[in-house]
C-alpha positions as CSV (number, residue, x, y, z in Angstrom):
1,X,68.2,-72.5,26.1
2,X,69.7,-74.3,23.4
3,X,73.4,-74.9,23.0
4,X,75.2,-75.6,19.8
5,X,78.4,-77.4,19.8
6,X,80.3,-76.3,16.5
7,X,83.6,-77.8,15.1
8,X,86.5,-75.6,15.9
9,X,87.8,-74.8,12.2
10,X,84.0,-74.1,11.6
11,X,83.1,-71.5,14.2
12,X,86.7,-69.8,13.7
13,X,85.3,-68.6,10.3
14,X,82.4,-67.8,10.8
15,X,83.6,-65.6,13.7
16,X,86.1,-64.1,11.1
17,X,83.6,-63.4,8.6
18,X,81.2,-61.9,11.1
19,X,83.7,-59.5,12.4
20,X,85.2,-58.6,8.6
21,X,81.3,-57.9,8.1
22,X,80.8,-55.6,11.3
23,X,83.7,-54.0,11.1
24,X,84.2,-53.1,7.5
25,X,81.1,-52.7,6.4
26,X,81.3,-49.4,7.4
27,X,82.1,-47.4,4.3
28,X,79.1,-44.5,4.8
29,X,75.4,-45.2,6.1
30,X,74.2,-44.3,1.9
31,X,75.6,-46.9,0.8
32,X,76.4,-46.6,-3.1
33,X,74.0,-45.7,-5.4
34,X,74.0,-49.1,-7.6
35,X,73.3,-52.8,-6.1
36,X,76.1,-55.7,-7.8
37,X,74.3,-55.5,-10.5
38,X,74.6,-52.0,-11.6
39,X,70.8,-51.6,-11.0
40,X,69.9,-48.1,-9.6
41,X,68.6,-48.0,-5.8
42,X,66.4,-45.7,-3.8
43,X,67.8,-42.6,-3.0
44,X,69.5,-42.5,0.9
45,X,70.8,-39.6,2.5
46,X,72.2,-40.1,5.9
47,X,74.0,-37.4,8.6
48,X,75.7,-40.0,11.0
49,X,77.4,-39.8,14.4
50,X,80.0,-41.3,16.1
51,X,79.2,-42.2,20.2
52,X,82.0,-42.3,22.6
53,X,81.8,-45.4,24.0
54,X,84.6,-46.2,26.0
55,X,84.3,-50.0,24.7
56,X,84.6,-49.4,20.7
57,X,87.6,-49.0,18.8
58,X,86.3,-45.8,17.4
59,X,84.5,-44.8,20.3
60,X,87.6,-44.5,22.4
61,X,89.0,-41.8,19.5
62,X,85.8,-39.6,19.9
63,X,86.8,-39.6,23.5
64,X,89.9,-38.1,22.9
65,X,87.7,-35.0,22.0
66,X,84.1,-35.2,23.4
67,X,82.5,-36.9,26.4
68,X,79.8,-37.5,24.5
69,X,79.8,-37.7,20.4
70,X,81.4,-37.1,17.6
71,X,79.9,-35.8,13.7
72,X,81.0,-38.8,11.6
73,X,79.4,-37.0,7.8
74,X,77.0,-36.4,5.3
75,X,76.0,-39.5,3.2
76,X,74.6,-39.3,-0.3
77,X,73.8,-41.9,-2.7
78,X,72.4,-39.9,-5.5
79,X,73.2,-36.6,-7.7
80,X,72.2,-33.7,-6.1
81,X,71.8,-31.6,-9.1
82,X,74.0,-31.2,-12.4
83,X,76.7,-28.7,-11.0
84,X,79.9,-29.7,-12.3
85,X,83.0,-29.7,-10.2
86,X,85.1,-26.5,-9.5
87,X,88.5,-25.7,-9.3
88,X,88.5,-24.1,-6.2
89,X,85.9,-26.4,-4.8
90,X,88.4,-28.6,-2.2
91,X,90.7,-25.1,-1.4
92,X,87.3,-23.6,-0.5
93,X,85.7,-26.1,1.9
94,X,88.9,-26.7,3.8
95,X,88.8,-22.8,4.6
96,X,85.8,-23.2,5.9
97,X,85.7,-26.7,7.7
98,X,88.9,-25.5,9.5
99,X,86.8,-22.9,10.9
100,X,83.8,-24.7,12.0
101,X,84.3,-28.3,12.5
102,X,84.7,-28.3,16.1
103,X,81.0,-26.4,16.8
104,X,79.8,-29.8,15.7
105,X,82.6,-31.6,17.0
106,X,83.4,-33.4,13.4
107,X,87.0,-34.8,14.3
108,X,89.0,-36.6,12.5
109,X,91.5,-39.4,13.8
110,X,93.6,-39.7,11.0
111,X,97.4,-39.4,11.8
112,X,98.0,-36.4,9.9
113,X,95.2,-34.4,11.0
114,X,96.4,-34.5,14.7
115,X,98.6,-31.3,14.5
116,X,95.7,-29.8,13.1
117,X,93.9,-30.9,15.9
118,X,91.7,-33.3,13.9
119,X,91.0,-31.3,10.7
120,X,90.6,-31.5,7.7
121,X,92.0,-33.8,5.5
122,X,89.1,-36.4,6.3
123,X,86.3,-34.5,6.0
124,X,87.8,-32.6,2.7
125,X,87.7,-36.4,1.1
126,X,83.7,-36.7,2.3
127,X,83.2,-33.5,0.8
128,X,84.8,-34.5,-2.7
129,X,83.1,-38.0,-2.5
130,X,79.9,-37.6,-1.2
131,X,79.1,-33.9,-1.9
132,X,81.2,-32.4,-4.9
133,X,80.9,-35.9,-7.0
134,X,77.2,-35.6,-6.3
135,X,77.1,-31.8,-7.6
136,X,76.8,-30.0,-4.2
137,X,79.3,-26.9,-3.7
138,X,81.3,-26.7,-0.5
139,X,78.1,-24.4,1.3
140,X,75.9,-26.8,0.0
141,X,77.1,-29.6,1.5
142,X,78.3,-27.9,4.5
143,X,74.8,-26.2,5.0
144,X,73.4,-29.9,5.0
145,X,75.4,-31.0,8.3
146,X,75.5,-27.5,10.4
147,X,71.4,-27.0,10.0
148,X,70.4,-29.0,12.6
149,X,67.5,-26.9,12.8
150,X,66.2,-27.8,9.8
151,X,64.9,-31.2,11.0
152,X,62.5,-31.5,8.6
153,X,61.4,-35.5,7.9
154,X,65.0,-36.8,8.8
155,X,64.4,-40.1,10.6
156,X,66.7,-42.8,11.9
157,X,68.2,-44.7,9.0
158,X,71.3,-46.1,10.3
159,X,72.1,-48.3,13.6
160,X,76.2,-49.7,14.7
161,X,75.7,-51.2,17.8
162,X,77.4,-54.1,19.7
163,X,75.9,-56.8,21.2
164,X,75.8,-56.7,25.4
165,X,75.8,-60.0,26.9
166,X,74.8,-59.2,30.0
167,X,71.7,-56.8,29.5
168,X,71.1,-58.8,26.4
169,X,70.7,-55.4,24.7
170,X,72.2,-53.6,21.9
171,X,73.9,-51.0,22.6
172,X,74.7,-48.0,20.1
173,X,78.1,-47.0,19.0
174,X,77.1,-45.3,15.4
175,X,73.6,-43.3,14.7
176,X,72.5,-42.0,11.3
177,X,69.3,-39.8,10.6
178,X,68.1,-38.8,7.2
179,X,66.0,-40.8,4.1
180,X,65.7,-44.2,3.2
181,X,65.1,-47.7,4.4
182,X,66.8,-48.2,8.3
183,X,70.2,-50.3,8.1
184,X,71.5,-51.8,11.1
185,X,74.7,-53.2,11.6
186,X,76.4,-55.6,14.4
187,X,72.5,-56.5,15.9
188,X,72.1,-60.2,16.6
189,X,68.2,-59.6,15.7
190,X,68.0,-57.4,13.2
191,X,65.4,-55.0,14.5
192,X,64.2,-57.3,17.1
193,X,65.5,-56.5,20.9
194,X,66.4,-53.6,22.7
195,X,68.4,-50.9,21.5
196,X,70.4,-48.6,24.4
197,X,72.6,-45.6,24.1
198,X,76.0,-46.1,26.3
199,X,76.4,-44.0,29.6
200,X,77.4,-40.6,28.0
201,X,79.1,-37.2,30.0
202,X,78.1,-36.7,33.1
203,X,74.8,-38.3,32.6
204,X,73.4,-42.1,33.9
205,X,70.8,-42.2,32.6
206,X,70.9,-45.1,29.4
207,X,67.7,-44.2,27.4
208,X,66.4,-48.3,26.2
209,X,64.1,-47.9,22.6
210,X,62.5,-51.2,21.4
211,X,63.0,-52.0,18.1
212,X,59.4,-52.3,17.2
213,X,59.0,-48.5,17.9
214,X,62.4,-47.8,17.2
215,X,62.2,-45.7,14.2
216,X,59.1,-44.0,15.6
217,X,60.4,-43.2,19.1
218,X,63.9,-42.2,17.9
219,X,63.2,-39.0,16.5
220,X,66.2,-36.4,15.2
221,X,64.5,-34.2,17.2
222,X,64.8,-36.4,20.6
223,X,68.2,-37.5,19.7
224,X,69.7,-33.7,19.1
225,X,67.6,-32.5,22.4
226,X,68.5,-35.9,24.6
227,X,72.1,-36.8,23.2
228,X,74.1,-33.8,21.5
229,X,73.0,-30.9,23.8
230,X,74.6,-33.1,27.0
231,X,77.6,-31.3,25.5
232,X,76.6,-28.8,23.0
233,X,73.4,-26.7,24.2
234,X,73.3,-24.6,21.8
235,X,72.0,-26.4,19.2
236,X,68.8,-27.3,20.8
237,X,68.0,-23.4,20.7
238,X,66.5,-23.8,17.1
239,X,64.5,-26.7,18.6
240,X,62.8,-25.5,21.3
241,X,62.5,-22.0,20.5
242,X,60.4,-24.0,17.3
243,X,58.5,-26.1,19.5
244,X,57.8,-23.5,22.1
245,X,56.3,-21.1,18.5
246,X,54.3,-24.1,17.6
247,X,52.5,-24.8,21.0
248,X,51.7,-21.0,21.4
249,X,49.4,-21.3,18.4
């Protein structure tokens, strides 16, 4: 093993810059739509999830709610279609999202959401952002994060993880599935390694993915059936009622 013996002033910014990257970097798995130099990129959808890992910042909040995860959003990158914004659009989805966020246990930790028990005024600003601005209506955009069902060719596309010393693994906090080019943020590596999910629920079991295989072996399909229905069931219905069709035939 190699040891590198940096000056202090040295290694205090790098650390700084290292953790400005990790942690803000954050701003939505798709990413804009334009590099710096207003060039257009590829198209990246991404519906992302929050773990609750008892050692992240943000892991902790989804704890305060699940034992297991929370919805994070829908990331777009690109127009959807040429709709043009409505006046009722925002009054709309917060009708709705106040009805159904918990079923998919999209929280949010804002302050002034608590008395609303963690709606809505977060995922109304997604909505206008990433869905309205991009011309999707308030069921268009809603009907992309509640169709879990409709798996279709969603793969992994995003990765948050933080580095564990001790297993010398990654270890998941954040998880995207949708289109484009996998991004992965807080690895050591890059893709290189082992990638684990933290202890979730009830359940020790730590599923371990190499990330070689990693966006083959992590399917949406695995990760809905294996992670989500620890807590929520229900939703693998769609899933295995569809698989069970498929290997009648």
């Amino acid at each position: 093993m190699m040891v590198f013996n940096f000056p202090t002033k040295f290694y205090f910014w790098i650390t700084l810059f290292c953790w400005l990257l990790i942690e803000l970097d954050y701003v939505g798995s798709a990413g804009n739509s334009s590099d710096a130099t207003g060039s257009a990129v590829a198209p990246r959808e991404s519906l992302d999830f929050l773990l609750a890992d008892r050692f992240t910042e943000l892991g902790l909040k989804c704890l305060q709610y699940s034992p297991v995860f929370c919805l994070m959003g829908y990331w777009l990158n690109t127009k959807q279609s040429d709709r043009e914004p409505k006046n009722d659009d925002v009054e709309k989805f917060r009708y709705f999202i106040h009805l159904l966020f918990e079923e998919v246990n999209w929280y949010s930790f804002k302050p002034q959401d608590q008395k609303n028990h963690g709606c809505c005024t977060y995922q109304t600003k997604l909505y206008v952002e990433y869905g309205q601005k991009n011309g999707l209506s308030p069921e268009e955009y809603l009907d992309k994060i509640f169709k879990f069902q409709r798996v279709g060719d969603k793969k992994v596309v995003f990765l948050k993880v933080r580095f564990h010393r001790p297993t010398c693994m990654n270890v998941i906090s954040q998880i995207g599935f949708g289109n484009g080019d996998l991004k992965i943020i807080g690895s050591r590596n890059g893709i290189k390694g082992k990638f684990a999910f933290p202890a979730l629920g009830n359940s020790t079991a730590v599923p371990v993915f190499y990330g070689e295989t990693i966006e083959a072996k992590l399917t949406f399909s695995w990760f809905i059936i294996n992670i989500l229905c620890l807590e929520k069931p229900e939703l693998c219905e769609p899933i295995v009622e569809k698989r069970a069709t498929s290997s009648g035939n």
